[in-house]
C-alpha positions as CSV (number, residue, x, y, z in Angstrom):
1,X,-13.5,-22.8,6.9
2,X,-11.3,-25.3,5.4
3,X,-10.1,-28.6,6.9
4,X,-7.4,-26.6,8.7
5,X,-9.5,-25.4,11.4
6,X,-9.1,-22.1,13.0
7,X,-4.9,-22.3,12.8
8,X,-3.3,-19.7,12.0
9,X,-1.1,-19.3,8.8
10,X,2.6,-18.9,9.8
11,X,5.1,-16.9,8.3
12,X,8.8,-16.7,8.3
13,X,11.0,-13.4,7.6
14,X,13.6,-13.2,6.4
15,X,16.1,-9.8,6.4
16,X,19.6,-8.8,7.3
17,X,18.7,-5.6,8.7
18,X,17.3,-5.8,12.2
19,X,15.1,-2.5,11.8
20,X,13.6,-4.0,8.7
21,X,12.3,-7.3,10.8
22,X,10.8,-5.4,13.4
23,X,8.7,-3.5,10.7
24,X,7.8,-6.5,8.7
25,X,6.8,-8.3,11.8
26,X,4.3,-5.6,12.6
27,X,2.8,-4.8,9.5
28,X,2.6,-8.9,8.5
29,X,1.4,-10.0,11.9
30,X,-2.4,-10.0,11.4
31,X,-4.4,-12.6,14.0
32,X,-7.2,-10.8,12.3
33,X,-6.3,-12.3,9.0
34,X,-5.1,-15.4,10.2
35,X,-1.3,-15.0,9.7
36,X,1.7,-14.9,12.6
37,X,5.4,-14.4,12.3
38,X,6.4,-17.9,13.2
39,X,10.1,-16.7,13.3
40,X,12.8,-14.3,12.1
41,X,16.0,-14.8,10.5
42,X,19.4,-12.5,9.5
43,X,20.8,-15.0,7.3
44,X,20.5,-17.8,4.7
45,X,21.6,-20.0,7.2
46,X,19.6,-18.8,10.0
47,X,16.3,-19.1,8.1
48,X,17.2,-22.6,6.7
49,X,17.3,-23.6,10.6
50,X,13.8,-21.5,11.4
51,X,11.7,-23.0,8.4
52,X,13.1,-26.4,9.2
53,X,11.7,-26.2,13.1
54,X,8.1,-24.0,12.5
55,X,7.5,-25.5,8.5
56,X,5.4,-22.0,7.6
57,X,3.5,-21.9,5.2
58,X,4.5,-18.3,4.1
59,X,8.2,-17.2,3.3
60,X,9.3,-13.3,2.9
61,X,12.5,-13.1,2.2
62,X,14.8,-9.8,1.4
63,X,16.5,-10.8,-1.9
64,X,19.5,-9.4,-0.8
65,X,21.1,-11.5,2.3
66,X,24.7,-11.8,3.9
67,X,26.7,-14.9,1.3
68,X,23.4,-15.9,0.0
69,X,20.6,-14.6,-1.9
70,X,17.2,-14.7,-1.4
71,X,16.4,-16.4,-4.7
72,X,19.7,-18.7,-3.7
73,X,17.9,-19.7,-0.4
74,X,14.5,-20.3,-2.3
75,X,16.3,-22.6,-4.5
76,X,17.5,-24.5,-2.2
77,X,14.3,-24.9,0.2
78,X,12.6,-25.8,-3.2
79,X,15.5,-28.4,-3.9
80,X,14.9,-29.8,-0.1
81,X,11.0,-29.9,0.4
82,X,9.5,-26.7,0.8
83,X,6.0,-26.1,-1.3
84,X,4.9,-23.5,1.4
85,X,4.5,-19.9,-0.7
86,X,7.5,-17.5,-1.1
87,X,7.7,-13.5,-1.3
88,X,10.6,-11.8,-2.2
89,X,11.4,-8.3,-1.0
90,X,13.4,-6.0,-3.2
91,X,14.8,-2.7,-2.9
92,X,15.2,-3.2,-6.5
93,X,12.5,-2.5,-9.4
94,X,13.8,-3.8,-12.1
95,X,11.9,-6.6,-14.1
96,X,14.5,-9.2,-14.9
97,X,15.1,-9.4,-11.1
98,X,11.3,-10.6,-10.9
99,X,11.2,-13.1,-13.9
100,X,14.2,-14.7,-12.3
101,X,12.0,-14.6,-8.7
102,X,9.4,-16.6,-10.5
103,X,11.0,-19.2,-11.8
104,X,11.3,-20.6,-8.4
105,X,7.8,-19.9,-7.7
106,X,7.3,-17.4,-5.7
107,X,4.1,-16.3,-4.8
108,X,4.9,-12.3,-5.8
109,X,7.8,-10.0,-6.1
110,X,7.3,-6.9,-4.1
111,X,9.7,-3.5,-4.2
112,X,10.7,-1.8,-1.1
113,X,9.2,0.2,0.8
114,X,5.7,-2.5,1.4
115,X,2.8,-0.2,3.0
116,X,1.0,-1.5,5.6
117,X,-2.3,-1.5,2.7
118,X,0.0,-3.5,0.3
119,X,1.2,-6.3,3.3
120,X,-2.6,-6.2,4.1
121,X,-3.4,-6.7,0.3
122,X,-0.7,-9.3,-0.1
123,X,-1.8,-11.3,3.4
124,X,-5.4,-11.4,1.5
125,X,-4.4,-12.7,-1.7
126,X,-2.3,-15.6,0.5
127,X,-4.9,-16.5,2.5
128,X,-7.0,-17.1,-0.8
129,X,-4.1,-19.4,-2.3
130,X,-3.8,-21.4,1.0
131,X,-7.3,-22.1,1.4
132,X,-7.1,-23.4,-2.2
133,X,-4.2,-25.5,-1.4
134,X,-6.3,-26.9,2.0
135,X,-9.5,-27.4,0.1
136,X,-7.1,-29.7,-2.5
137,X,-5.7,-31.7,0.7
138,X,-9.0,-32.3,2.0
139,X,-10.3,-33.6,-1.1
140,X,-7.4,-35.6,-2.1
141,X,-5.8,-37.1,0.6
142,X,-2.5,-38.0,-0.2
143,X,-2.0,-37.3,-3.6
144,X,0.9,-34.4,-2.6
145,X,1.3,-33.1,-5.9
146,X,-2.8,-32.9,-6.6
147,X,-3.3,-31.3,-3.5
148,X,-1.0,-28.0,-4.6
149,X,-2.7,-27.7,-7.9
150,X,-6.3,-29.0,-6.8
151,X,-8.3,-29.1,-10.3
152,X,-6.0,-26.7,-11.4
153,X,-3.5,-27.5,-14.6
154,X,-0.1,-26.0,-14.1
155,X,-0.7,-24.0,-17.3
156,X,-4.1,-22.5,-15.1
157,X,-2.0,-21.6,-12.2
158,X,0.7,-20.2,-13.8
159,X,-1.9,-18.0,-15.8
160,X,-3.7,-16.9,-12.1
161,X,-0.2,-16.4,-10.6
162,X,0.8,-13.7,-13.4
163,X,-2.9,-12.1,-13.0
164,X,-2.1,-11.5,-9.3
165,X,1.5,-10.2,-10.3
166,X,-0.5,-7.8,-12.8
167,X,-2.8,-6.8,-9.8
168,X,0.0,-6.2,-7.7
169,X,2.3,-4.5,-9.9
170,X,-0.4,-2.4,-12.3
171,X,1.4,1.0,-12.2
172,X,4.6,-0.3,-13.6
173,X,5.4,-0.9,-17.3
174,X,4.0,-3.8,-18.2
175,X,4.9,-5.8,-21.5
176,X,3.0,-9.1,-22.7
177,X,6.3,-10.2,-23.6
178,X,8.4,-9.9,-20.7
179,X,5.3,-11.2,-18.6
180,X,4.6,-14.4,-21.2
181,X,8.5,-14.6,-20.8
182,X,8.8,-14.7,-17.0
183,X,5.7,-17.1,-16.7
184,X,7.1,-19.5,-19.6
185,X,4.8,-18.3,-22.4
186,X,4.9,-17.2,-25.7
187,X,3.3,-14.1,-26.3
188,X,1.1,-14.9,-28.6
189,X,-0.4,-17.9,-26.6
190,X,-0.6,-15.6,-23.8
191,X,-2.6,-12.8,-25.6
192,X,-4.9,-16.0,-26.3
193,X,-5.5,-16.9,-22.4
194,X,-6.3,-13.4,-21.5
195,X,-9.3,-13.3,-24.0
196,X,-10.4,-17.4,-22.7
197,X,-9.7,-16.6,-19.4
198,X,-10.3,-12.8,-18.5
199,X,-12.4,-12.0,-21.6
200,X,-10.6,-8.9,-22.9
201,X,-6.7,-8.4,-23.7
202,X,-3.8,-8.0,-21.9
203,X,-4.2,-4.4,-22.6
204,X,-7.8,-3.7,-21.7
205,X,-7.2,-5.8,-18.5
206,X,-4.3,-3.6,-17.5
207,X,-6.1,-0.3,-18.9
208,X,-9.2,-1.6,-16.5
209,X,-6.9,-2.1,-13.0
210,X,-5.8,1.2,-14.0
211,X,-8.8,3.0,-14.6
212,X,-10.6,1.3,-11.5
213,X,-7.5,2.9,-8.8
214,X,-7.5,5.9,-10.6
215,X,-11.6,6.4,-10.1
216,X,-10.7,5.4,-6.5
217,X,-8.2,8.1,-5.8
218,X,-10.3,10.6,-7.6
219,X,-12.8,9.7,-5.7
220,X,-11.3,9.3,-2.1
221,X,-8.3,11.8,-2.6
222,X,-7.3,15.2,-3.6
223,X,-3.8,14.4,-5.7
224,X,-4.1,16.3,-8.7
225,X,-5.0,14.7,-12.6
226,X,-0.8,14.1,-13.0
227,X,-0.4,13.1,-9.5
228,X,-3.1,10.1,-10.0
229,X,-1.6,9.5,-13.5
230,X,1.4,8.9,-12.1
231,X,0.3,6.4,-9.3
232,X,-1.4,4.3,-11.4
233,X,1.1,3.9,-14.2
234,X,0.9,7.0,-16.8
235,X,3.9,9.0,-17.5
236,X,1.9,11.5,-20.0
237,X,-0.8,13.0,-17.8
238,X,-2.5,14.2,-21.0
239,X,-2.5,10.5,-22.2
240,X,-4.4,9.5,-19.1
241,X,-6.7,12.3,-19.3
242,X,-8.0,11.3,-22.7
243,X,-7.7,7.6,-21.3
244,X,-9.9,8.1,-18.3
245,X,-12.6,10.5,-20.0
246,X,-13.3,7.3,-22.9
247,X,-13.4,4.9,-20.2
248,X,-15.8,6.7,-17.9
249,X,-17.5,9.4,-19.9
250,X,-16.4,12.3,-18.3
251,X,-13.2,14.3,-17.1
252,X,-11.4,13.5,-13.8
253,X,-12.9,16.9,-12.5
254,X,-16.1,16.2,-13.2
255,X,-16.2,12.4,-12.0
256,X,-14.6,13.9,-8.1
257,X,-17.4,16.6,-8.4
258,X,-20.0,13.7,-8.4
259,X,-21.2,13.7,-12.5
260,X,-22.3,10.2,-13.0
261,X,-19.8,8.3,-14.9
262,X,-20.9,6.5,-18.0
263,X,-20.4,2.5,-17.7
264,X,-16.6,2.2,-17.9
265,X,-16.7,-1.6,-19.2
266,X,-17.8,-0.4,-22.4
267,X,-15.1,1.5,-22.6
268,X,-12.1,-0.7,-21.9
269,X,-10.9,-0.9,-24.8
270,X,-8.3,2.2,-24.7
271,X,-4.1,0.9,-24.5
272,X,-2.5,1.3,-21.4
C-alpha cells in the first residue's frame, strides 16, 4: 500500500447520453479495485464544474459532447491544472482520432461498446499508473513535476504508455509508424526501444499479445480457427493458421484437444 492509504481512486464521467452514464457508472464502479464514480457530467461545462469540486484522479470522457469535445475539454483541464489520468471514449475507430487523444495525454483511447472485462482491464492498468504516481509523491515531497514521472524519463513513459495502448488495442492494425508518430517518435528510434526495452520488435511483440489471446480463446472457447483470427487481429484466417502453428508447434485443433504446445517464445518471430 502506498502513502495514500486505503482511499479510493475517484473517477469522473463524462457523456451526453444519460443511458450511457448509468452503464459506465456500473461497470467502472469497483470498491473491489479501489475506484468510485466521484461524479457525472452531460456537458463540457458540467464536468469542468464536477472535476473542480471532487479533483479525481481518473477522467472518462465521451469524445463527442454537446459545443465541446472531449479532447477540447482535456485541453483545457490540462491548460488549467489537471495531471489526474484521462480516457477517452469513442464510438469512432479510426487512428488519427487516437494520435490526436494522446497528445494531450490521455491515459488510453478506447472504442465503443467497453465490456465490463475491458473497464475491469482498464481500472487495473490505472491503478498500477497511480500507485506509481503515489510512490513518486511519497518519495519526493514536493517536487510536483518528479512526483508524475518518479525515476521515469519522459522518453520512458511515453515508451510504457504506447506498450499499454498496444495491449489494449492488439487486434487492430497496428503500424510502427503511425504508433512512433502519435507518441512523437521516429520510427526508426522506436523499432530501437522495442528491442532495449521489450527485447524483441515491434512485430514479434505484437505477433506475441496475439498469439497469447488466441491460445486463450482456443483454450477457454469454442469460436472456430477464423472466428479467433478475427478477434485477435487476422483478416486471412489461413495467415493465422500458419502463424499460430510456428509459434506454438501445433495446429489450433490440436492445441484445444490438449497436444502439448512447443515453447511459443522460440517462436515469436513470425509478422503480425
Amino acid at each position: 500500500m502506498t502513502c495514500r492509504g486505503m482511499v479510493m481512486y475517484k473517477i469522473v464521467l463524462v457523456d451526453d447520453e444519460s443511458w450511457a452514464l448509468v452503464y459506465l457508472k456500473k461497470i467502472f464502479s469497483r470498491t473491489d479495485l479501489w475506484f468510485e464514480v466521484a461524479g457525472t457530467a452531460s456537458s463540457a461545462v458540467m464536468a469542468v464544474n464536477v472535476i473542480q469540486k471532487t479533483h479525481p484522479d481518473v477522467l472518462i470522457t465521451d469524445i463527442q459532447l454537446p459545443n465541446c469535445s472531449g479532447l477540447e475539454l482535456l485541453r483545457h483541464l490540462r491548460e488549467d491544472g489537471y495531471v489526474g489520468e484521462a480516457v477517452i471514449v469513442s464510438a469512432y475507430q479510426e487512428f488519427h482520432y487516437a494520435k490526436e487523444a494522446f497528445r494531450y495525454g490521455v491515459f488510453d483511447y478506447c472504442v465503443k461498446p467497453i465490456g465490463r472485462d475491458a473497464a475491469e482491464n482498464l481500472l487495473k492498468q490505472l491503478a498500477a499508473k497511480l500507485q506509481e504516481k503515489e510512490k513518486g509523491t511519497c518519495q519526493g515531497g514536493f517536487r510536483e513535476q518528479e512526483c508524475i514521472a518518479g525515476e521515469k524519463t519522459d522518453e520512458e513513459m511515453a515508451f510504457q504508455n504506447l506498450l499499454v495502448y498496444i495491449k489494449n488495442h492488439y487486434m487492430e492494425k497496428l503500424l510502427i509508424r503511425d504508433l512512433a508518430n502519435a507518441y512523437a517518435f521516429s520510427p526508426n528510434y522506436c523499432s530501437s526501444l522495442f528491442v532495449k526495452n521489450v527485447g524483441m520488435t515491434f512485430s514479434q511483440y505484437l505477433t506475441k499479445l496475439r498469439m497469447e489471446h488466441a491460445a486463450e480463446l482456443v483454450r477457454t472457447t469454442l469460436f472456430s480457427t477464423g472466428e479467433i483470427a478475427w478477434k485477435v487481429g487476422y483478416e486471412d484466417e489461413t495467415y493465422f493458421y500458419k502463424v499460430f502453428k510456428k509459434y506454438y508447434g501445433v495446429s489450433p485443433v490440436r492445441f484445444r484437444n490438449g497436444t502439448d504446445p512447443l515453447d511459443g517464445c522460440q517462436s515469436c518471430k513470425n509478422e503480425p
